[in-house]
C-alpha positions as CSV (number, residue, x, y, z in Angstrom):
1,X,-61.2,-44.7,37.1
2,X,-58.7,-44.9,39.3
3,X,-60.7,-46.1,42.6
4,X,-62.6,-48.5,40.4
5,X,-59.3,-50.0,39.0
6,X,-58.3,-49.9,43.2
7,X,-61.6,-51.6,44.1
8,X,-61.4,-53.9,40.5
9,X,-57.7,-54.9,42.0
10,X,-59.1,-55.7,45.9
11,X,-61.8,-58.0,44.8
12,X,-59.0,-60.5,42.5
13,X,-57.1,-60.2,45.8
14,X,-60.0,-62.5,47.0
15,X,-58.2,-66.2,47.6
16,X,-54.7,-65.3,48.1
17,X,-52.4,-65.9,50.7
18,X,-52.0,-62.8,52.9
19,X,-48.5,-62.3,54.5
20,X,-47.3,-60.4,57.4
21,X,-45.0,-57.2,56.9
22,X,-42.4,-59.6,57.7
23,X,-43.3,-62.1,54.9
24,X,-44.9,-64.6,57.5
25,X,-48.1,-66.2,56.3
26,X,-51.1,-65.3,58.7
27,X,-53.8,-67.2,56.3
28,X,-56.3,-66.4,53.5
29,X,-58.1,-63.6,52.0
30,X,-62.2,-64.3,52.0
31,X,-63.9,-61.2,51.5
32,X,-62.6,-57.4,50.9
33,X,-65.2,-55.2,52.7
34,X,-65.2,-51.3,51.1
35,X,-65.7,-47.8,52.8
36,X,-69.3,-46.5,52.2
37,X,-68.4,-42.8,51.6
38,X,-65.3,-43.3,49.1
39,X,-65.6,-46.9,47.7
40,X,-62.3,-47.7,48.5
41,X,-61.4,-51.6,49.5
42,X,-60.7,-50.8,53.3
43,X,-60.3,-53.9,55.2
44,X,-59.7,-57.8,54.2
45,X,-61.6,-60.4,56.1
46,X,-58.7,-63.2,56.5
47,X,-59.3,-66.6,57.8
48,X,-56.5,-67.1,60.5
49,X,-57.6,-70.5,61.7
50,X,-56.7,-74.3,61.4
51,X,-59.8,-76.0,59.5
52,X,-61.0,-72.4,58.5
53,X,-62.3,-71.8,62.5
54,X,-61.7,-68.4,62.7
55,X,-61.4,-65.1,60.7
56,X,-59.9,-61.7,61.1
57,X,-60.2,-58.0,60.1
58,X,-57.3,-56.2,59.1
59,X,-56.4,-53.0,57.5
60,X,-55.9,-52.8,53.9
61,X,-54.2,-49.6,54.5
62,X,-50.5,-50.1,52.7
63,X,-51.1,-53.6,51.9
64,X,-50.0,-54.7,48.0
65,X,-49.6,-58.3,46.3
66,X,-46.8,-59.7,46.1
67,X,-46.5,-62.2,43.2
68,X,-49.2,-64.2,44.0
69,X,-49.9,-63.1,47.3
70,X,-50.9,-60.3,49.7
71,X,-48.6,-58.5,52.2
72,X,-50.2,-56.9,54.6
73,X,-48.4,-54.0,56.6
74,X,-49.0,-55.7,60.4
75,X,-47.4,-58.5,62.2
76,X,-49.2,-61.6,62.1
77,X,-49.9,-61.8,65.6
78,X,-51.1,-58.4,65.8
79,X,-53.9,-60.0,63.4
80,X,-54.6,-63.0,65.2
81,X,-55.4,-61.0,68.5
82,X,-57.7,-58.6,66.5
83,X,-61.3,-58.0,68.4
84,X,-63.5,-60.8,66.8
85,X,-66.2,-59.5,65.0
86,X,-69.0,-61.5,63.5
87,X,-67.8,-61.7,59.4
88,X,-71.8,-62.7,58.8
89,X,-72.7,-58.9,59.8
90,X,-71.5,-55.3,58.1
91,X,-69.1,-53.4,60.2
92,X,-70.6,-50.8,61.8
93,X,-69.0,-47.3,63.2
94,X,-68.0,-48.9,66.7
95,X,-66.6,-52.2,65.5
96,X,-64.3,-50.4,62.7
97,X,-63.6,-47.8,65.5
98,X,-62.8,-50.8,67.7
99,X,-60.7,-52.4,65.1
100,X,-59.0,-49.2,64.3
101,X,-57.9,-48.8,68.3
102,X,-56.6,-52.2,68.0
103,X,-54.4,-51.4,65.0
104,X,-53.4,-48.6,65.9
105,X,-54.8,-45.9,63.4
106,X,-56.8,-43.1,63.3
107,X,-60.7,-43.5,62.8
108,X,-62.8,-40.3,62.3
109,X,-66.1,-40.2,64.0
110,X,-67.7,-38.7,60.6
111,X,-66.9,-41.8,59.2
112,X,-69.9,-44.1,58.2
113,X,-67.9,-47.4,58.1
114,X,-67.6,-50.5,55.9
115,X,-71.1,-51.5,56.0
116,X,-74.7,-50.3,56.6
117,X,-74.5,-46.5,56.4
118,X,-76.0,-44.6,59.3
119,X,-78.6,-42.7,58.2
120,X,-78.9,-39.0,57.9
121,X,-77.9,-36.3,60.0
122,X,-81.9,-36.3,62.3
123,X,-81.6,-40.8,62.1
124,X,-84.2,-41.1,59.5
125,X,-83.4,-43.1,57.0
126,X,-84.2,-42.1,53.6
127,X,-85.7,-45.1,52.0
128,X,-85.9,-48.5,52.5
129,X,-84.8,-51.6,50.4
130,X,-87.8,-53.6,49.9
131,X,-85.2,-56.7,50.2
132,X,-85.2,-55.8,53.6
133,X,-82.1,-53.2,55.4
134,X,-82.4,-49.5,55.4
135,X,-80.2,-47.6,52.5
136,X,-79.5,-44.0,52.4
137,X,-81.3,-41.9,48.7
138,X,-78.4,-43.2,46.3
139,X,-77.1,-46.6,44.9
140,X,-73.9,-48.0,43.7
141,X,-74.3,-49.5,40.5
142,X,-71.7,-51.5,38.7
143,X,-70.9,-53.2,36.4
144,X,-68.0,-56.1,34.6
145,X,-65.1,-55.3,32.7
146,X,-62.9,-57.6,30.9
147,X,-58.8,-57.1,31.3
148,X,-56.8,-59.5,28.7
149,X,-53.8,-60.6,28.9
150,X,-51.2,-63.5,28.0
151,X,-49.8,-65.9,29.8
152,X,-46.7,-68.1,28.4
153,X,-47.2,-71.9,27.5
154,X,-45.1,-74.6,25.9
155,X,-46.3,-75.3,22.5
156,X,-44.0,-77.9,21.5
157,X,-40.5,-78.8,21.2
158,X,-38.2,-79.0,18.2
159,X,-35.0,-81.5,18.4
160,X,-32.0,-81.0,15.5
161,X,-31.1,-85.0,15.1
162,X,-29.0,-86.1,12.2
163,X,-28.9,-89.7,10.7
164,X,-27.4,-91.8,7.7
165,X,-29.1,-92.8,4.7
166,X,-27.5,-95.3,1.9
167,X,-27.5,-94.6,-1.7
168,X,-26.5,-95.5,-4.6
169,X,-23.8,-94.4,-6.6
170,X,-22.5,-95.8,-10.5
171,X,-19.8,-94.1,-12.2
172,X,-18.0,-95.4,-15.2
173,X,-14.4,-95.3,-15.3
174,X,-12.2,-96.4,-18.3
175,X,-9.7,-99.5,-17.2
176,X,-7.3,-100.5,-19.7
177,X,-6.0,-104.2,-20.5
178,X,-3.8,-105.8,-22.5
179,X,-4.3,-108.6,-25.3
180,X,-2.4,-110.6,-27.4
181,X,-2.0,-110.4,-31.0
182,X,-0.7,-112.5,-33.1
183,X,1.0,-110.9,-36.0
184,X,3.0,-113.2,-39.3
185,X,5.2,-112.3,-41.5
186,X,6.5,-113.8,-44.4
187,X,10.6,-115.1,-44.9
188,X,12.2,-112.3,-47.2
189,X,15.5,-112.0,-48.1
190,X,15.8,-109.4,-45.3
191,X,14.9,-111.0,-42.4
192,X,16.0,-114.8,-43.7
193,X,19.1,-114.3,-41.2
194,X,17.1,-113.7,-38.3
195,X,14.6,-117.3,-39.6
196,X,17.5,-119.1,-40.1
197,X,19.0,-118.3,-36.6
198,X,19.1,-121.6,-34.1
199,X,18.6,-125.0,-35.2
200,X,16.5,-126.3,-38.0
201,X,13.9,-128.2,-36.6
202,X,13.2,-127.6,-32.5
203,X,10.7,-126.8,-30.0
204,X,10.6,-123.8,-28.7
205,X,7.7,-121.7,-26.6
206,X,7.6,-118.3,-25.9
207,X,5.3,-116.2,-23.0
208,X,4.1,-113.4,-22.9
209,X,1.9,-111.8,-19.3
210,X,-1.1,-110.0,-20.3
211,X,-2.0,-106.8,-17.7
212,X,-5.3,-105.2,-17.4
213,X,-6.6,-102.6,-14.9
214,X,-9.3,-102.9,-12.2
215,X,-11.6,-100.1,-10.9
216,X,-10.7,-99.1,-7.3
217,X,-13.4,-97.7,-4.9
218,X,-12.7,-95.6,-1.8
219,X,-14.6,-93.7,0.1
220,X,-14.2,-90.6,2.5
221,X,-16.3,-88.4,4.5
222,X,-16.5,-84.8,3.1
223,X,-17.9,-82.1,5.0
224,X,-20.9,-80.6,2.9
225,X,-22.8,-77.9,5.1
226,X,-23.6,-76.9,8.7
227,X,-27.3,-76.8,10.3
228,X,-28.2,-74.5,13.0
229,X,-31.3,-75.2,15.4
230,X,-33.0,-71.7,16.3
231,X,-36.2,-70.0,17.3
232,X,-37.6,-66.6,16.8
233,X,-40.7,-64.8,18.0
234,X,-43.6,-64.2,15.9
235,X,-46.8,-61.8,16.7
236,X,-50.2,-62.6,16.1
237,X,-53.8,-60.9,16.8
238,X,-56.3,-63.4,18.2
239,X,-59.9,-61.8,19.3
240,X,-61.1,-63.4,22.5
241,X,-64.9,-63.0,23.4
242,X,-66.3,-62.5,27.1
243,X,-69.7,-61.6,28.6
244,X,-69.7,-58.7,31.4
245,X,-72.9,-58.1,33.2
246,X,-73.4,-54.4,34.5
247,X,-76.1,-53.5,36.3
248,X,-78.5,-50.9,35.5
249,X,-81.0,-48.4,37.5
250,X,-84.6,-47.3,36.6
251,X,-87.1,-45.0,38.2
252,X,-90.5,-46.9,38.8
253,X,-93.6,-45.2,40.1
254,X,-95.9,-42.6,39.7
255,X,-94.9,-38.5,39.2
């Protein structure tokens, strides 16, 4: 499991930047070429010219992304001036043994390199693909997996805004006022000294000011209640569908 998640992991490489061990970009990642005997992603064909002109091997020995990019554990220039090999082809012992030279590591001589695998131990080969190239008694089958993840979006934004609206208000209030009354009374023999007072005949007026209360409307803002913008995190379960191909072997012919 954990060479195929390796392999699984080289081949999304595929189309990244590739940075020196110093962070320099040398250029992009086109193909990831693996090693016959263990499977593992061994070198990375990089494309290290203007225009996409040329393209070079280099180790994937110690190289790792890097965000969204590939460092690479050799100077760029060490790259550049790698022995140019034709990408078209499958390395064979003496170019990877070339290539190693030039990088400085260690290359085995049982090794069977990163491409056509050399045969058995007398040269024969033990089959042959009908699609054309010799192949040893065994094939590499594979096959798709899916890996899921999430990646964070803006859905939306929310804005806390506040406005005024007019209403309508009616209250009744009580207001007072003041009216006149007339009020007679007759001349008695108790209040004839108080008629009598003052001439006999005269004119005479007499005022009185009425009063009367008004309603009175003020207004003043009153603080009623504070609103509070926030946001919280909710989980849900989605189900997302994919196809994956594998690839499957059957015997054919007679026994």
């Amino acid at each position: 499991m954990e060479m195929q998640t390796a392999m699984t992991e080289a081949y999304e490489w595929r189309g990244r930047t590739v940075l020196d061990r110093d962070g320099e970009k040398i250029g992009k990642l086109e193909e990831v070429y693996l090693d016959e005997q263990t499977g593992r992603p061994e070198w990375a064909l990089v494309n290290t010219g203007m225009f996409g002109t040329k393209s070079n091997f280099v180790p994937l020995s110690g190289a790792a992304p890097a965000g969204g990019e590939v460092r690479v554990s050799f100077e760029k220039d060490q790259v550049k001036d790698a022995p140019a090999i034709d990408p078209d082809g499958e390395l064979s012992q003496e170019q990877e043994a070339t290539l190693y030279g030039h990088y400085g590591l260690d290359y085995g001589e049982s090794r069977s390199g990163s491409g056509l695998p050399e045969g058995t131990a007398d040269g024969e080969p033990v089959g042959r693909d009908t699609s054309g190239p010799t192949t040893d008694s065994a094939m590499t089958r594979s096959e798709e997996e899916v890996r899921v993840g999430t990646a964070e979006r803006e859905s939306g934004r929310v804005r806390l805004r506040k406005y005024v609206v007019t209403e309508d208000v009616q209250q009744t209030v009580p207001v007072k006022r003041e009216e006149v009354r007339v009020e007679r009374e007759p001349v008695t023999a108790e209040n004839a000294d108080q008629a009598l007072e003052g001439p006999e005949i005269s004119d005479e007026e007499h005022e009185v000011v009425l009063r009367e209360e008004e309603p009175v409307v003020e207004k003043r803002a009153v603080p009623k209640e504070r609103v509070r913008l926030d946001k919280e995190t909710v989980t849900e379960e989605e189900t997302v569908s994919e196809q994956v191909r594998k690839e499957q072997i059957d015997l054919e012919g007679d026994r």
